[in-house]
C-alpha positions as CSV (number, residue, x, y, z in Angstrom):
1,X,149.0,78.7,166.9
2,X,152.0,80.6,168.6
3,X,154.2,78.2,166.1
4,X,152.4,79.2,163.5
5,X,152.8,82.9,163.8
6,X,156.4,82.6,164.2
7,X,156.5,81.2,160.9
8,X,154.8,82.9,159.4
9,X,156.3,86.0,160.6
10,X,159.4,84.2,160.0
11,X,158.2,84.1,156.2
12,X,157.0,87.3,155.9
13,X,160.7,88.8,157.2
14,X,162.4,86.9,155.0
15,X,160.3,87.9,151.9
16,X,160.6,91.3,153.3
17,X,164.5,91.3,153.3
18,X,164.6,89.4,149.8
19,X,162.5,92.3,148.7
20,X,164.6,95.1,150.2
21,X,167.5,93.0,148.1
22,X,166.0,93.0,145.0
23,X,165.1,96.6,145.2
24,X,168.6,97.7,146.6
25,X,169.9,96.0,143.3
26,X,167.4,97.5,141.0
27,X,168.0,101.0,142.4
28,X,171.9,100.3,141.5
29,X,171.2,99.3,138.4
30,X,169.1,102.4,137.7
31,X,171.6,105.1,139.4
32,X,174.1,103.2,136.7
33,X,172.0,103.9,133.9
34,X,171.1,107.5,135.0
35,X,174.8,108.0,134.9
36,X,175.2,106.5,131.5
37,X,172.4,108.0,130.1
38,X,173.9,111.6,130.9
39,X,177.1,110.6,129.6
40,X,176.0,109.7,126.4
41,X,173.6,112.4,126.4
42,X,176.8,114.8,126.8
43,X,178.6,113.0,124.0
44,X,175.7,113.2,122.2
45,X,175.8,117.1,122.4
46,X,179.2,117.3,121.8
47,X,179.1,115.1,118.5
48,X,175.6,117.3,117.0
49,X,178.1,120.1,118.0
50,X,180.9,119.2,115.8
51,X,178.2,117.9,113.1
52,X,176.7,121.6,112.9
53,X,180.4,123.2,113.0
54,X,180.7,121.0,109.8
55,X,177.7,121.6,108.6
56,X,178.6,125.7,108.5
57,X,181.7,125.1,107.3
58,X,180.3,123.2,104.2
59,X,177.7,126.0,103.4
60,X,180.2,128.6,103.8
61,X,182.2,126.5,101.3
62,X,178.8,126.0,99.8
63,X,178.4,130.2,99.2
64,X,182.1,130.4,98.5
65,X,182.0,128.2,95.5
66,X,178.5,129.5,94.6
67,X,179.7,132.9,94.0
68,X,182.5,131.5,91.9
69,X,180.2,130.1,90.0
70,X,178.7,133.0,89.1
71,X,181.8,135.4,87.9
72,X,182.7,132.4,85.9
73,X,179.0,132.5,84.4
74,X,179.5,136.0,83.9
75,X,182.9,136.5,82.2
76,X,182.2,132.7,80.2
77,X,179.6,135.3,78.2
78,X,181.4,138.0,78.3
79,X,183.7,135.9,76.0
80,X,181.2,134.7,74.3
81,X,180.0,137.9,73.4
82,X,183.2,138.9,72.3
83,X,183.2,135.6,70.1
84,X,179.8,136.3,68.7
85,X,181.5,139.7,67.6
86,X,184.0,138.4,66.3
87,X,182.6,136.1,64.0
88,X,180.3,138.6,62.6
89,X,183.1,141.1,62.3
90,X,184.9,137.7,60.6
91,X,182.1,137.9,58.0
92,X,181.2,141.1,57.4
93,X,185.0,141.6,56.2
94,X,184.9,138.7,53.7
95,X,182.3,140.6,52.4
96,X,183.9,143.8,51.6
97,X,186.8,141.5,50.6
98,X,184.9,140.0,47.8
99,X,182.5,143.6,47.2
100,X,186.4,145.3,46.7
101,X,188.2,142.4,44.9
102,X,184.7,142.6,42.4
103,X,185.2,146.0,42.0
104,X,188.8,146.1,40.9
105,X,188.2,143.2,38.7
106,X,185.6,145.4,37.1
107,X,187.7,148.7,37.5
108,X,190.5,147.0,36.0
109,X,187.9,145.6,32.7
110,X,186.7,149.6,32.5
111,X,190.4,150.5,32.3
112,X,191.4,149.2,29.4
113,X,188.5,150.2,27.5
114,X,188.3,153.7,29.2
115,X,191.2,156.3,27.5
116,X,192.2,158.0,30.8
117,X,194.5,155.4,31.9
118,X,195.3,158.0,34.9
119,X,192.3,157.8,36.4
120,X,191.8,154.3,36.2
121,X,195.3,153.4,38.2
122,X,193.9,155.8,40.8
123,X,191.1,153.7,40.8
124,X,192.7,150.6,41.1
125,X,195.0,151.4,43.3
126,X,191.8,152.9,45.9
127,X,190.1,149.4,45.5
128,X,193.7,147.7,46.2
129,X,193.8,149.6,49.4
130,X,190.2,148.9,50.2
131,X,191.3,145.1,49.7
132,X,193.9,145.0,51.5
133,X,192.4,147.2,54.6
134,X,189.2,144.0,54.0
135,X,192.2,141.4,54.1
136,X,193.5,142.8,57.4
137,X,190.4,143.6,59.4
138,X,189.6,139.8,58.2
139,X,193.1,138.7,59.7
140,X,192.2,141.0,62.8
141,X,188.3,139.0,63.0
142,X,190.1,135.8,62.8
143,X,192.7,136.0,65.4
144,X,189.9,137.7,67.7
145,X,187.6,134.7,67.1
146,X,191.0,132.7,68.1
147,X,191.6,134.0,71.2
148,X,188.0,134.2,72.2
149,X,187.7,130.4,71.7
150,X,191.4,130.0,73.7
151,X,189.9,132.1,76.4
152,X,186.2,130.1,76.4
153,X,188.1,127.0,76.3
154,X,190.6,127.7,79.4
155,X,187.3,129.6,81.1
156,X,185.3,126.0,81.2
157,X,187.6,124.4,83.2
158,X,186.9,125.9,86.6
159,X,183.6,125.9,85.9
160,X,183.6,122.2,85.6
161,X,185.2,121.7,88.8
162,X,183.6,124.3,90.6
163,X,180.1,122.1,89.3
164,X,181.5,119.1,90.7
165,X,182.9,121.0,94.2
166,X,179.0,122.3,94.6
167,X,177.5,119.1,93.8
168,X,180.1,117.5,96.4
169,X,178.9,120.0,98.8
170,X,175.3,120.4,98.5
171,X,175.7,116.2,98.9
172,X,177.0,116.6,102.1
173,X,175.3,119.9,103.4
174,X,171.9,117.5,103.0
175,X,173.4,114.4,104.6
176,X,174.6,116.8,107.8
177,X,170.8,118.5,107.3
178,X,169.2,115.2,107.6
179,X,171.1,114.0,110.4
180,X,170.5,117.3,112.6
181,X,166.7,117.5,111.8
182,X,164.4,116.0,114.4
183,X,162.1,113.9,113.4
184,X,158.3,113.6,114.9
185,X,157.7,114.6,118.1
186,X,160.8,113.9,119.1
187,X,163.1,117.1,120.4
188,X,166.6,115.5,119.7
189,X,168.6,114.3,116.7
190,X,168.7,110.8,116.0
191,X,172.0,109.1,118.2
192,X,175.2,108.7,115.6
């Protein structure tokens, strides 16, 4: 029986020194992965760090480029105003053009029926200068309508690209958004 206990006792310590083996080895293992786990939590801090600095920087390019927008929105109808004017400022002297060119035609008819010849050169000559004051405010329209076109023309171009800069941005501003929110329950970003 003595034998026996021995043995077993025998057994028993050597399952109970396997044991304290297996746990010493477990609790390395574990004080290795505590120490990984706060490293990579650190990197992780560091890297949602630099992901919100970007993130500011791209809505402060975001605002920037906003704003641009809109003085380019404003002063594109400004000039499109002025174009507008213009055009009706075009047309209104082709009018008077043709109302003083139809009145010296019929100034000039009446002339040379009519016996005062002075007073129908005066005539004449009044709707020649009413023509030619129609024929340059026409000339004046027209190179206004020009240059408002020029101006619309060279104004579009930064719009464009400021269209395609915000689009860029607001692209990137939601991909950083995304990537900072938490999801669920869950108090941290997702891991990059």
């Amino acid at each position: 029986q003595a034998e026996q206990d021995i043995a077993r006792e025998k057994t028993l310590d050597a399952d109970a020194r396997n044991s304290l083996q297996i746990l010493s080895e477990e609790r390395s293992e574990l004080e290795d992965i505590a120490s990984r786990a706060s490293t990579e939590l650190a990197d992780a801090e560091q890297r949602a760090n630099q992901i919100e600095a970007a993130l500011a920087e791209t809505e402060r390019t975001l605002d920037r480029l906003t704003r641009e927008l809109a003085e380019w929105s404003a002063k594109k109808s400004s000039l499109e105003r002025s174009r507008d004017v213009a055009a009706a400022l075009a047309e209104t002297s082709t009018e008077q053009l043709s109302a003083a060119q139809s009145r010296l035609e019929q100034e000039m008819a009446s002339a040379q029926a009519a016996p005062d010849v002075k007073a129908a050169e005066d005539e004449a000559s009044h709707a020649q200068s009413a023509s030619e004051a129609a024929r340059n405010a026409l000339n004046a329209a027209r190179a206004a309508l020009a240059d408002a076109e020029l101006a619309e023309k060279e104004a579009r171009a930064p719009l464009e690209e400021a269209e395609r800069e915000v689009n860029r941005l607001s692209a990137e501003n939601k991909a950083l958004a995304d990537l900072l929110r938490p999801r669920g329950q869950d108090l941290w970003p997702p891991l990059i």
